[in-house]
N, C-alpha and C positions, 0 to 999 in steps of 0.2 A: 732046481727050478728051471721049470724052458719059458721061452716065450713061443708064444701060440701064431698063427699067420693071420690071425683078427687081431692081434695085439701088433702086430709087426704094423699094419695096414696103417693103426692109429701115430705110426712115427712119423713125426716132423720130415719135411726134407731136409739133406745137408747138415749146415750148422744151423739151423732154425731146428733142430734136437735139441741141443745142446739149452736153445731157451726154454724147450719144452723140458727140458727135465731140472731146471731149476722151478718152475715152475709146479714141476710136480714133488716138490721135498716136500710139500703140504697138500695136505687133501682131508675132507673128510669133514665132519661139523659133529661136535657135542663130543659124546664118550666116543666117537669111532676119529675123532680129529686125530692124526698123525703131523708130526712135524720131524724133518730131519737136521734141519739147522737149528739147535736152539743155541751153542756156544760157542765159540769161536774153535776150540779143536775140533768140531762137527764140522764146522765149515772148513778148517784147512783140509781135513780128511777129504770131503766131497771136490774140493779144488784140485789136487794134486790127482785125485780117481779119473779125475776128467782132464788131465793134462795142463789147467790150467793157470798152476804154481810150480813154483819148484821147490821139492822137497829143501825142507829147514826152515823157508820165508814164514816170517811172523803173521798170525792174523791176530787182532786185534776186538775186542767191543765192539769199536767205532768201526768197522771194517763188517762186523756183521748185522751191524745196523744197518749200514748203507745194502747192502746185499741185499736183505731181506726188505726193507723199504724198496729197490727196485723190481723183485719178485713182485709185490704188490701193487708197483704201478702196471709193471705187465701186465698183473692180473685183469686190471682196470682197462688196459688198450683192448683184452681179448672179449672182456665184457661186449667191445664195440663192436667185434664179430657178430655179437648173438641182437645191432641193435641196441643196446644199450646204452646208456648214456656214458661218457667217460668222465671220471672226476674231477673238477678243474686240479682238487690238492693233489693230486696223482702225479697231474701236468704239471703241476709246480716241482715235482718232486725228480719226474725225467726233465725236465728243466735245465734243473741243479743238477742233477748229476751227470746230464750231458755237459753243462758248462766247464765240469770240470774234470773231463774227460780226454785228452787231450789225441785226437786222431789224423793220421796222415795216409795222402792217397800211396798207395802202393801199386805197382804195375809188376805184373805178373809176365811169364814166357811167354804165354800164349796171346799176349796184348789184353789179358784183363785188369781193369781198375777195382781195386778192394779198399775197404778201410781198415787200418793196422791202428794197435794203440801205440800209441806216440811214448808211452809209462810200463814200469814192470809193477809186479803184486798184484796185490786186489785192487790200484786204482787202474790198471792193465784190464783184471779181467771186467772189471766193469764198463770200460772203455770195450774192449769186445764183445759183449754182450750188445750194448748199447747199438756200436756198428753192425751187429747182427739183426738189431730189430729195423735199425735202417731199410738195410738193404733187403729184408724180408717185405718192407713197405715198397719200394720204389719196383723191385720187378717183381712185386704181383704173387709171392709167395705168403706172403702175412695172413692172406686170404683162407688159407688154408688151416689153421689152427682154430678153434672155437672151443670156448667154455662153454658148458654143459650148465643149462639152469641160471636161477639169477645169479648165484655165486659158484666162476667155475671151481673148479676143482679137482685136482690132477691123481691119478693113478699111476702108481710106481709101471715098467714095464711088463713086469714079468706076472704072472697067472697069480689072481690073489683067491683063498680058499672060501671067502663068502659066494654066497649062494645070490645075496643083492648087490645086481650091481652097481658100482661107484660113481658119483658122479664124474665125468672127465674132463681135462682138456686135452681135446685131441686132435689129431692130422686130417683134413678132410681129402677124402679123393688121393691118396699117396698109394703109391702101387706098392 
């Protein structure tokens, strides 16, 4: 499979991928719904694919409950790209799992400020993700991802053989 340079266009910048493509392990509604995470070895697999476990660490139920419950609040923030209202339960939901997220500022070579998770595992990668949707808000990049339609809904990368195409969430304006 390739990815095509209209496919490339629709990638996030940076590590605001990285949300995009959690975001896209589900797409689709009715008989064409795909889902990538439904158990927890789906999710360790997809973690460690993306560097962001280390091989052998446990996932857990409860570990891809929380995952996927923040998949879906994303979902709900990107809603507010297209306009739409955001959920307050959503907001409750990045709330909580910001509250217990635990981040610290880190300073880089070049004098720049990031947020690192403060935790390893999945309460790590959730803590990174989380600092990612941050700082996607604050300098103006968040702007750039939008769901498609009242319910977005994400397209793997790579060139898919349907002839209709898929609803997306995708990168606006990324060269």
């Amino acid at each position: 499979m390739t990815i095509t340079s209209a496919e490339q266009d629709k990638s996030a910048p940076g590590s605001l991928s990285l949300v995009q493509a959690l975001v896209n392990t589900q797409y689709g509604r009715g008989s064409r719904a795909h889902s990538e995470l439904t158990n927890p070895e789906q999710l360790w697999s997809w973690l460690v694919t993306y560097d962001l476990l280390a091989d052998g660490t446990p996932v857990t139920e409860g570990d891809l409950r929380r995952i996927l419950e923040l998949r879906e609040a994303i979902r709900s923030l990107l809603r507010a790209n297209n306009d739409a209202p955001v959920s307050p339960q959503r907001i409750g939901t990045l709330n909580h799992l910001a509250g217990n997220a635990p981040l610290t500022v880190h300073f880089q070579g070049g004098g720049q400020a990031v947020l690192e998770p403060d935790i390893s595992g999945v309460d790590g990668v959730l803590a990174r993700i989380l600092a990612i949707v941050f700082t996607a808000m604050t300098d103006g990049t968040w702007s750039r991802l939008t769901g498609r339609g009242s319910k977005p809904v994400a397209t793997r990368d790579v060139r898919r053989r349907s002839t209709t195409p898929p609803r997306t969430v995708r990168g606006r304006g990324v060269p």
